[in-house]
C-alpha positions as CSV (number, residue, x, y, z in Angstrom):
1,X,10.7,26.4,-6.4
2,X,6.9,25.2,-6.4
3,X,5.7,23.4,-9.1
4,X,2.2,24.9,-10.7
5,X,0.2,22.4,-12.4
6,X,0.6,24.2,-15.8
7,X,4.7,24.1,-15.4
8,X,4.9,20.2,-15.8
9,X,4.5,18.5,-18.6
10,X,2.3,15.6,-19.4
11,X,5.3,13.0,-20.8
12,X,8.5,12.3,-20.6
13,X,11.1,13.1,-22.2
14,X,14.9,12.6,-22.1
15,X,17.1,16.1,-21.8
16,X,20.7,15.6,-22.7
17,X,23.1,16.1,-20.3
18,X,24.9,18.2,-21.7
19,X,22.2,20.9,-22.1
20,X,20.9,20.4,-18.8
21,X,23.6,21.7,-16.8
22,X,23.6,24.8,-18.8
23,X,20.3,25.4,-16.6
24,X,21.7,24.6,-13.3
25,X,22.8,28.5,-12.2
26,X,23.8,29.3,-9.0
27,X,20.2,30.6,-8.0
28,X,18.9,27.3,-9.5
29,X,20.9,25.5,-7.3
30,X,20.4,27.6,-4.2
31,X,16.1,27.4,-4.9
32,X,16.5,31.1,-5.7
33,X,15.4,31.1,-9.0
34,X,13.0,29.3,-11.5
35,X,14.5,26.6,-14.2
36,X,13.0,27.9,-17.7
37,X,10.8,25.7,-18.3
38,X,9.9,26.2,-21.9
39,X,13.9,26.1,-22.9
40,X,13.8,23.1,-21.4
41,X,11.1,21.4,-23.0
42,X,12.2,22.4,-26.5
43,X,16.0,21.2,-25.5
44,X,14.4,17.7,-24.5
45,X,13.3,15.0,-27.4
46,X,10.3,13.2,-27.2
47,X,9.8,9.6,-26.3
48,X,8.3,7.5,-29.2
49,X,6.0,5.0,-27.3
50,X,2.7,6.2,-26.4
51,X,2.5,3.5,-23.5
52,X,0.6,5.1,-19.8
53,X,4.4,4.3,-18.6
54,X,5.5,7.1,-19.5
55,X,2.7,9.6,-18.1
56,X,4.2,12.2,-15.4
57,X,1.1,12.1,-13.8
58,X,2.2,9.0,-11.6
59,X,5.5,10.5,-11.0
60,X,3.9,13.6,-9.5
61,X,1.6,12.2,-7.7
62,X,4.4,9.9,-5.7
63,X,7.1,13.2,-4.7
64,X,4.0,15.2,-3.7
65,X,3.3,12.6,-1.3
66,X,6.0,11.8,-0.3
67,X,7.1,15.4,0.5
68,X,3.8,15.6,2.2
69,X,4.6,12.4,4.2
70,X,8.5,13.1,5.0
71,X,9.0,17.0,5.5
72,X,10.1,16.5,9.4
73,X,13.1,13.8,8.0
74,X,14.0,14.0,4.7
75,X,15.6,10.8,4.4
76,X,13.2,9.0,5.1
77,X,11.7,9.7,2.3
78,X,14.2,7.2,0.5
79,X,12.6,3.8,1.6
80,X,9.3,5.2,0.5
81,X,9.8,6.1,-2.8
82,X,12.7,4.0,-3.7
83,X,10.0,0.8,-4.3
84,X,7.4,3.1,-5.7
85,X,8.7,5.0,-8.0
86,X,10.5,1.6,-9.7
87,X,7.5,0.2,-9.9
88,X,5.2,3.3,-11.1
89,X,8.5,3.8,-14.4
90,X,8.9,0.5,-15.6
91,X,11.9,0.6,-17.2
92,X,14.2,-1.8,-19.0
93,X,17.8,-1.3,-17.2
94,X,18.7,0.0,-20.8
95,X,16.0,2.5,-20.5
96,X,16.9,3.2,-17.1
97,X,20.9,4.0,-18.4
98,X,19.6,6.6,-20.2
99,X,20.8,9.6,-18.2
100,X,18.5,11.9,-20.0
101,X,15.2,10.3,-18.7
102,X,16.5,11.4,-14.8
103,X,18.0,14.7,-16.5
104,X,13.9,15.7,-17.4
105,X,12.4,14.6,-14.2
106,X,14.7,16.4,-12.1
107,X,14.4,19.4,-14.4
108,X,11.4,19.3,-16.1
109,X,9.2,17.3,-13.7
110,X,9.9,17.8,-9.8
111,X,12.9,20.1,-9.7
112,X,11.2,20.9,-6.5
113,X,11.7,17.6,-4.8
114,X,15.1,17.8,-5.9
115,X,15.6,20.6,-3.7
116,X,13.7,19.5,-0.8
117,X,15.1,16.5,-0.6
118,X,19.0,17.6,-1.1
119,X,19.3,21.0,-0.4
120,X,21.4,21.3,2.5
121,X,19.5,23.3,5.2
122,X,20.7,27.2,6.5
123,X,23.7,28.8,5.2
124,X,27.6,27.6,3.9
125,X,30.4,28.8,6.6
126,X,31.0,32.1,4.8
127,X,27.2,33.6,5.0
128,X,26.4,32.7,1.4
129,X,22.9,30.2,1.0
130,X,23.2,26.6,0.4
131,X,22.9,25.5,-2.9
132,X,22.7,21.9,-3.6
133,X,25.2,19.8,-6.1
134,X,24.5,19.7,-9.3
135,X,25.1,16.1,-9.3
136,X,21.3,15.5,-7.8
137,X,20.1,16.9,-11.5
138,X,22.7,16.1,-13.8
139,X,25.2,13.0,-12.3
140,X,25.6,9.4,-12.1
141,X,23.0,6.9,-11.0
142,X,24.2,6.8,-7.3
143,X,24.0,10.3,-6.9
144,X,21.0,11.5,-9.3
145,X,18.1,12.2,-7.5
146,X,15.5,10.0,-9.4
147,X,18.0,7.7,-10.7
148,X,19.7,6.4,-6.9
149,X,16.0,5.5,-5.8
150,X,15.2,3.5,-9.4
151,X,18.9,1.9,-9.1
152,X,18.4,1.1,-5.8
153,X,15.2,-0.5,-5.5
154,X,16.3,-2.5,-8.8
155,X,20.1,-3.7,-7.6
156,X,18.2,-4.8,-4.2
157,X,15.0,-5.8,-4.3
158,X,14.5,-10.2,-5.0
159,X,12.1,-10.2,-7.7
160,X,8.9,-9.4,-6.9
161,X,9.8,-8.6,-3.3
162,X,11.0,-5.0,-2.4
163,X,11.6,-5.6,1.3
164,X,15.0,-5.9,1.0
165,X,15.2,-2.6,-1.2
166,X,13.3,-0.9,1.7
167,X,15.8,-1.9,4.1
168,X,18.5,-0.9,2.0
169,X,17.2,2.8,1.1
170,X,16.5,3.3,4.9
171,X,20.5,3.9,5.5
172,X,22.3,6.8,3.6
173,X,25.4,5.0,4.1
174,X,23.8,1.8,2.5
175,X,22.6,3.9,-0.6
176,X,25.4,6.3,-1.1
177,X,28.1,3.6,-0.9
178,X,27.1,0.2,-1.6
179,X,25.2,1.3,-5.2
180,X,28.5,2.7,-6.4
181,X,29.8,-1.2,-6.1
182,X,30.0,-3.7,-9.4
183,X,29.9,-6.1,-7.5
184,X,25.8,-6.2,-6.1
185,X,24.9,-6.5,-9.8
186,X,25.2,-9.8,-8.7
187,X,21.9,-10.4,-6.6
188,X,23.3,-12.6,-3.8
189,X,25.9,-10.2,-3.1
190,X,23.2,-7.2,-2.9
191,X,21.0,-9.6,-0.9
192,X,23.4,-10.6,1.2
193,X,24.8,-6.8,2.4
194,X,21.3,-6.0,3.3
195,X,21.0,-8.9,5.2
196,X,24.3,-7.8,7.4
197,X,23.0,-4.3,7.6
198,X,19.6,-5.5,9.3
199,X,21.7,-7.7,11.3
200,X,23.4,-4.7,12.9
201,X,20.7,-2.5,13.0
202,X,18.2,-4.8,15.3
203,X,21.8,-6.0,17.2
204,X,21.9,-2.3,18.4
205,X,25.4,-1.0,16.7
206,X,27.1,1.6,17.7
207,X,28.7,4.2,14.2
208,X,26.3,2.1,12.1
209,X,27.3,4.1,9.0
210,X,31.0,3.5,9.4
211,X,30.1,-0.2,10.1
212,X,28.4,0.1,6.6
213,X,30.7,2.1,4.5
214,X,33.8,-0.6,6.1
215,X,31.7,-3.4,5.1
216,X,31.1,-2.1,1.3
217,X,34.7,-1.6,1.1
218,X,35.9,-4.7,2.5
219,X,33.1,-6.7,0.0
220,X,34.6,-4.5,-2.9
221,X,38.0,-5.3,-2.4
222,X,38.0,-8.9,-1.6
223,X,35.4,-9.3,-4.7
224,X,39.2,-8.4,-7.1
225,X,39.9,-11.3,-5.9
226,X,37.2,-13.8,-4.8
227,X,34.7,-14.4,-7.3
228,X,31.6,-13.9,-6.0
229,X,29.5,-15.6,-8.5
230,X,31.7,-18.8,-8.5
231,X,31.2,-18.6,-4.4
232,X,27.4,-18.0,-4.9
233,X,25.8,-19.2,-8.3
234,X,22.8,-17.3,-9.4
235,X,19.9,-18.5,-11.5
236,X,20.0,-15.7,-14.7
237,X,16.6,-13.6,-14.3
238,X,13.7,-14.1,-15.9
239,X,13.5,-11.6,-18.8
240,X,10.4,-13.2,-20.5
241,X,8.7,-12.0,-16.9
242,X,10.5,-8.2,-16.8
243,X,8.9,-8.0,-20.4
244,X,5.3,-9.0,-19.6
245,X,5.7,-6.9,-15.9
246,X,6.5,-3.4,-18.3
247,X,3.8,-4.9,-20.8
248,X,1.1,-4.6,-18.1
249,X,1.8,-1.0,-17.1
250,X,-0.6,0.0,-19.4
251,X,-3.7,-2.2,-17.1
252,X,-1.5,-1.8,-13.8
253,X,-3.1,0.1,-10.7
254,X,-1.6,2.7,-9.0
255,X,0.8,1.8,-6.6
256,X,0.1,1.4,-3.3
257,X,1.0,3.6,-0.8
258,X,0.4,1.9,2.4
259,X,2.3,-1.1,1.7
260,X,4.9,-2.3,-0.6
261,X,4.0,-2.5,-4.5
262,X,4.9,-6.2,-6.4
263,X,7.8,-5.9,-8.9
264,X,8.2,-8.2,-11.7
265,X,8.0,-11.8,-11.2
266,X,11.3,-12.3,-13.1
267,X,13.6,-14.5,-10.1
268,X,14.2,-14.6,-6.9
269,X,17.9,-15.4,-5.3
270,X,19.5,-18.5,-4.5
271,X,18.6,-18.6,-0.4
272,X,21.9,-21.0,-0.3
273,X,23.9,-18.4,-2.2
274,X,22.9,-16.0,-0.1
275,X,23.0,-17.5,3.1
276,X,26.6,-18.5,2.2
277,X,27.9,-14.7,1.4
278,X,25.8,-13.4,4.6
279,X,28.3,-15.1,6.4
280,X,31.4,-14.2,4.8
281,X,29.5,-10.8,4.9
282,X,29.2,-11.4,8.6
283,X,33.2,-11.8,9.2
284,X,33.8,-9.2,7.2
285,X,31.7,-6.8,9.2
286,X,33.1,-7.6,12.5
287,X,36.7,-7.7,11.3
288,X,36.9,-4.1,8.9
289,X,38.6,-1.7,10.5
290,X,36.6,1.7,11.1
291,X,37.3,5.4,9.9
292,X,39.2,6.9,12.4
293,X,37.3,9.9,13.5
294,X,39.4,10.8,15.9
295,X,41.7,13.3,13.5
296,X,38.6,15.2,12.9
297,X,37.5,15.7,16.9
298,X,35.2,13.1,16.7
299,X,35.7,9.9,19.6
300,X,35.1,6.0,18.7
301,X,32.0,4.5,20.2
């Protein structure tokens, strides 16, 4: 589904969810036929703010790259664009809830990354083609497209700093599982994860997505009962800061593409607070028991 500069549109736009999946056919979702483009620009309403932030241009210019840059490994692509593209749409997290600004770019906008980035390669078992879930148009923010990258780099970068988000995009099991969590809209807690997960990735672990997916789920359950914010008090962000960071979008370069872009200046983490769940993080890690693989053929490492 390649994208001709006269098929996407100049703003964006928010397309309700509930006529965007009446595009997603079968041969949509297999990259066998074309979205109607016009349908779905009249199905999507305007945006009422003439600020540059909400130019596709910038948009475009960051999936085209980053297909460019990624086409041997998909995935990688994540850690890439994750930063990039949260600091190219500055959003408000209320803007970003809005399910209908991810509805238009994957529709409207790059419906071509879309499928490169999720369509599952060769053929299902019974000879038909792949086609990819509709989820990665039209779903929740930890499985949208557009939205898990924006979510992402927000729930983990500290303030300003993306490195952290980086880290956290640069493992599927990271993304998939831990941004599905309440618990990491507490900043420590989201800090402190990626600090486990580097941990184990320099320290050489073996099933490093199991290790990952048991961690999330022993931090989700013991957070019904510890309170992580009591454990690990949090300055509240700076909004004044997030306010004057989307107010200069209008004056802000292009992001950079060789290293990591600045987000807004609006608070970093406690280092004690996160220091201090890193290590409950820590025990947690080494004591969570794993999936047992071995009922699907798989053997433990």
């Amino acid at each position: 589904m390649n994208r001709t500069h006269a098929d996407v549109p100049t703003r964006l736009a928010l397309l309700p969810g509930e006529r965007a999946t009446g595009f997603l056919t079968h041969g949509v979702r297999a990259g066998q036929e074309v979205l109607p483009h016009v349908a779905i620009l009249r199905a999507s309403k305007p945006i009422q703010d003439d600020s540059v932030r909400w130019n596709v241009d910038p948009v475009r210019e960051l999936v085209e790259e980053a297909m460019y840059r990624f086409d041997a490994v998909r995935t990688d692509a994540d850690a890439w664009l994750a930063p990039r593209l949260h600091a190219t749409l500055r959003l408000t997290r209320a803007e970003a809830a809005d399910a209908g600004l991810w509805n238009f770019l994957a529709l409207a906008v790059a419906p071509d990354f879309v499928l490169w980035r999720h369509l599952p390669r060769g053929t299902a078992d019974d000879g038909a083609p792949g086609k990819i879930n509709s989820a990665r148009f039209v779903g929740p923010h930890y499985s949208q497209a557009f939205a898990r990258l924006w979510w992402s780099a927000e729930m983990f970068r500290d303030g300003p700093d993306y490195t952290s988000a980086e880290i956290a995009c640069g493992n599927q099991d990271m993304i998939n599982t831990a941004l599905r969590l309440a618990a990491i809209d507490h900043k420590p807690t989201a800090l402190a994860l990626v600090s486990v997960l580097k941990k184990l990735a320099e320290g050489g672990a073996t099933r490093l997505g199991d290790r990952v997916n048991a961690l999330c789920t022993a931090v989700n359950v013991a957070g019904s009962t510890l309170m992580y914010e009591v454990i690990a008090p949090d300055d509240p962000p700076r909004h004044d800061a997030l306010t004057e960071w989307i107010s200069d979008a209008d004056s802000a370069p292009a992001v950079p593409w060789e290293r990591l872009p600045e987000g807004p200046d609006d608070g970093t983490a406690r280092r004690s607070s996160c220091e201090a769940l890193s290590r409950m993080f820590e025990r947690f890690a080494a004591e969570a028991p794993l999936r047992d693989r071995t009922r699907f053929g798989a053997v433990h490492d």
